[in-house]
C-alpha positions in Angstrom: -21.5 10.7 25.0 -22.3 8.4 22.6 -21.5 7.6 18.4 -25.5 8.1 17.6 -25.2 10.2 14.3 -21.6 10.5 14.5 -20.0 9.9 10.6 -17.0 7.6 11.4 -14.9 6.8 8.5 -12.8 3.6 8.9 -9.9 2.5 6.6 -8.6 -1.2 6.8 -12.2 -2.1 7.5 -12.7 -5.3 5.2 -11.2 -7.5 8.5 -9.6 -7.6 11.8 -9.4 -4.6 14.2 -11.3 -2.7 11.8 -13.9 -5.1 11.0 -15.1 -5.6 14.6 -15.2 -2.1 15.1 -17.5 -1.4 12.4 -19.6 -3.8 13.4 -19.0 -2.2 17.1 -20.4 0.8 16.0 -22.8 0.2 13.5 -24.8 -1.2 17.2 -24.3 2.6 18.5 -25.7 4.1 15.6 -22.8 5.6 13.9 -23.5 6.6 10.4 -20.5 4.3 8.8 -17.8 4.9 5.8 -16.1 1.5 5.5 -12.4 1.7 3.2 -9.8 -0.9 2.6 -8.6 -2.4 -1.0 -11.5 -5.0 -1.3 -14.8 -3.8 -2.2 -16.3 -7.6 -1.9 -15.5 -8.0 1.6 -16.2 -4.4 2.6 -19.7 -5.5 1.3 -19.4 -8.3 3.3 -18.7 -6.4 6.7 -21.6 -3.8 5.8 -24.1 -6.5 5.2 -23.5 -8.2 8.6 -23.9 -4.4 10.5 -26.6 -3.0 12.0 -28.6 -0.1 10.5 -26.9 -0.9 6.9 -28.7 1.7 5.4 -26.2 3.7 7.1 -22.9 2.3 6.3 -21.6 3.7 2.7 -18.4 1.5 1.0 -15.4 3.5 -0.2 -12.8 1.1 -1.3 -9.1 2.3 -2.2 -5.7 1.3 -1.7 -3.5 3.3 0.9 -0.4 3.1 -1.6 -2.1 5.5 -4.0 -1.6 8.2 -1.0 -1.0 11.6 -3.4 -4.5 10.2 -4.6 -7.0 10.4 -2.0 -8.5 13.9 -2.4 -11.3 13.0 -4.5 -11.8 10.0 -2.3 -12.6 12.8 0.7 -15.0 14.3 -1.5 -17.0 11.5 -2.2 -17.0 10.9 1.4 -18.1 14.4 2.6 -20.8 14.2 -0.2 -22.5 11.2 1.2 -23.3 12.7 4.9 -22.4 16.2 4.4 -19.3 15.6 6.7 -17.1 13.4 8.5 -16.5 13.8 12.4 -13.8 10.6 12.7 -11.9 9.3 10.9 -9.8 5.8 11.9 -7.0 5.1 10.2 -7.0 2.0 10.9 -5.4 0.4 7.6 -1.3 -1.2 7.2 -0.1 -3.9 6.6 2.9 -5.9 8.8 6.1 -7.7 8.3 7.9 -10.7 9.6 11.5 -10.7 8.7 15.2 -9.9 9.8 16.4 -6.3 8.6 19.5 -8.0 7.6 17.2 -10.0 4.8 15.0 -7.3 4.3 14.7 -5.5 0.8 14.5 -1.9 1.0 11.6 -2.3 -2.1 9.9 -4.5 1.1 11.1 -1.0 3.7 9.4 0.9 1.1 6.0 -0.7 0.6 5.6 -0.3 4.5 6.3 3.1 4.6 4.3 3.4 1.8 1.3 1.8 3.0 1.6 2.6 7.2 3.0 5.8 7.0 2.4 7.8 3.8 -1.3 6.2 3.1 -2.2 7.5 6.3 -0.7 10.7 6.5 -2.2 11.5 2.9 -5.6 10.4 3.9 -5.5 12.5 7.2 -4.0 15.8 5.3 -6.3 15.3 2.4 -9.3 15.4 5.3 -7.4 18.1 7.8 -8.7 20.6 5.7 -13.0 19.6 6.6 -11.3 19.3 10.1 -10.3 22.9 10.5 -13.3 24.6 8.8 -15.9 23.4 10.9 -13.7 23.8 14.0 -13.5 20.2 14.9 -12.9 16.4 14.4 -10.9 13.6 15.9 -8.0 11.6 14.0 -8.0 8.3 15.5 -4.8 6.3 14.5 -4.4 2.7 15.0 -0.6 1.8 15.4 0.7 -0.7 17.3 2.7 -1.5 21.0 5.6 -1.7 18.7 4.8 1.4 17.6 6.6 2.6 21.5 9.0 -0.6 21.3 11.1 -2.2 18.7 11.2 -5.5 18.7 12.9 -8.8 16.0 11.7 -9.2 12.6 9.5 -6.2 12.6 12.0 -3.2 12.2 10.3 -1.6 9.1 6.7 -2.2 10.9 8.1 -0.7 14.0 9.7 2.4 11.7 6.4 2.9 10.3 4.6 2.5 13.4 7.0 5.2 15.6 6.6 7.4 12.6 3.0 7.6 12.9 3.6 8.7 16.8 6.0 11.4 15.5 3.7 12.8 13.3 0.0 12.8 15.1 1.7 14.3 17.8 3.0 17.3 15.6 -0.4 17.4 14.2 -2.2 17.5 17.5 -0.5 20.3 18.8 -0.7 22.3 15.8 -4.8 22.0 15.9 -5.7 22.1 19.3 -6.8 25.8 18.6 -8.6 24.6 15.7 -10.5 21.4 18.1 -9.0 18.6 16.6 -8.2 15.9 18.6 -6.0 12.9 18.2 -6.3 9.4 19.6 -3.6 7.1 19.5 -4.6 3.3 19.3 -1.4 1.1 20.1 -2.6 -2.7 20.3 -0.4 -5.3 21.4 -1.3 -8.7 20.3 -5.0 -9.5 18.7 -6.3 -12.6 17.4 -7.1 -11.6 13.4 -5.0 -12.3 10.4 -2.3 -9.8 10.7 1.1 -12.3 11.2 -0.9 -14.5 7.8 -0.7 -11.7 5.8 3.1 -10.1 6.9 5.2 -9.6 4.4 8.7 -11.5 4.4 12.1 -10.2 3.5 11.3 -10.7 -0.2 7.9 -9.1 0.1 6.0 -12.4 0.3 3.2 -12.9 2.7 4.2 -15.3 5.6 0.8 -16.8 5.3 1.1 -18.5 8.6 -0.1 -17.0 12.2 2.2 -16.1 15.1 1.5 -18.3 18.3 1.1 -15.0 20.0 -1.1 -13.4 17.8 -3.6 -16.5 17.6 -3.6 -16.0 21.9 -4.2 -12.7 21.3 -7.2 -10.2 22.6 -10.6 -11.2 20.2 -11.0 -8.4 17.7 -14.8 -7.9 19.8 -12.7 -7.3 22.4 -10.2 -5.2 21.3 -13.5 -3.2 19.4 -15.5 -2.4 22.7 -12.5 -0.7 24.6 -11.3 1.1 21.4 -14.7 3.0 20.9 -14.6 3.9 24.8 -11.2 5.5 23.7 -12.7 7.3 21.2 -15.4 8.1 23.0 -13.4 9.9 25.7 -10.9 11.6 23.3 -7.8 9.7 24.9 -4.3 10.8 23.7 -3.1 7.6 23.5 -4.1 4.3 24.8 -2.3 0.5 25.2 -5.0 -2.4 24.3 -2.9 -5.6 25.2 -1.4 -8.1 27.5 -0.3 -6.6 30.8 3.5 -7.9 29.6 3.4 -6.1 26.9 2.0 -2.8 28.2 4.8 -3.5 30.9 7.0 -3.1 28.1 6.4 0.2 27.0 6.4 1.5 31.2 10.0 -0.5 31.2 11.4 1.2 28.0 10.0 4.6 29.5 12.2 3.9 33.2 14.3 1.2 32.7 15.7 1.7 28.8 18.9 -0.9 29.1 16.7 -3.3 31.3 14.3 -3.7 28.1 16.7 -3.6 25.7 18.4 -6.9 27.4 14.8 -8.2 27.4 14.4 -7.8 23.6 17.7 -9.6 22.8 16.1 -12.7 24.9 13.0 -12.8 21.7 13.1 -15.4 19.2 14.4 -14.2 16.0 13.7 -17.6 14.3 
């Protein structure tokens, strides 16, 4: 099993996670659709793939998600079809939920939950006519665990866990699959570009997430996930994928642990 000739369409793919894993697979000889808000750097991440003659750029923004039919189109047109598609693209946050607007509650949703879900139904459709295709989602450790100054991230996150399970069991019959990506922490810009209670960007990096897995990393043992059609896999620190085995047996016990995190 391998990604040769496989059309892979990645959203979020200007940097970070998705970044490393277009340049990941352009060395398997995946036929590429790079997406994210910034045509410039999308450029950017297909010049420094392999086999670029095989990487198309499709840049849109998530937010515009009752939007994104035509987008699907143009994709389809350029290889005749798509086989995977990552959604791969969010944005985080970094604040108390006592000093966080609902505008800033909103935009998350907006971006996390709804961009993807209209991206993935607007595609569903190619999925079930030609009996198969694999949703790969991209959401996050605190997507199993809640944790300080990230509840509309986590919200979003869990929501995304709700949904791609509904959807997997509703195609299984059709042979769509669904593989759900929950990182802990990784070393890209993610904490720099959180948004704050008032829907600034931090613009600083977490400790944690600067001694976090290198987005190469992260890249190599996300495209075996992919590769074996995994329902859901944790890419992190063995603490945090303790975590989500100690909220699963030992609820109380976590939840004692989580009051012990910085809020500050």
């Amino acid at each position: 099993m391998n990604f040769t000739n496989k059309v892979v369409w990645i959203t979020g793919a200007s940097s970070g996670i998705g970044k490393a894993l277009a340049l990941e697979l352009s060395k398997q000889d995946a036929k590429l659709i790079l997406s994210a808000r910034n045509e410039e750097k999308l450029e950017a991440v297909k010049k420094a793939c392999e086999n670029d003659d095989m990487i198309k750029v499709l840049p849109f923004d998530l937010e515009d998600y009752t939007n994104l039919k035509s987008k699907v189109a143009e994709a389809i047109n350029w290889f005749g079809r798509v086989d995977v598609l990552v959604n791969n693209g969010g944005i985080s946050q970094r604040s108390l939920a006592s000093e966080t607007s609902v505008s800033v509650d909103k935009r998350i949703m907006d971006v996390n939950y709804l961009g993807t879900v209209g991206l993935t139904k607007a595609l569903l459709p190619h999925f079930i006519k030609n009996k198969k295709g694999q949703f790969v989602v991209t959401t996050s450790i605190v997507g199993k665990i809640g944790t300080p100054l990230r509840s509309s991230y986590a919200a979003s996150k869990h929501a995304l866990h709700g949904f791609f399970d509904s959807l997997r069991a509703e195609n299984h019959k059709n042979n769509i699959t669904v593989t759900l990506v929950c990182p802990g922490f990784v070393n890209t810009n993610v904490s720099i570009n959180a948004l704050t209670g008032d829907g600034v960007p931090q613009n600083k990096m977490d400790t944690a997430t600067k001694n976090g897995i290198e987005p190469n990393r992260f890249a190599k043992i996300m495209t075996k996930a992919i590769l074996k059609k995994k329902e859901e896999v944790y890419i992190a620190g063995a603490k945090e994928k303790l975590g989500v085995y100690v909220k699963r047996f030992f609820p109380k016990l976590l939840s004692t642990m989580i009051r012990k995190l910085s809020v500050t």
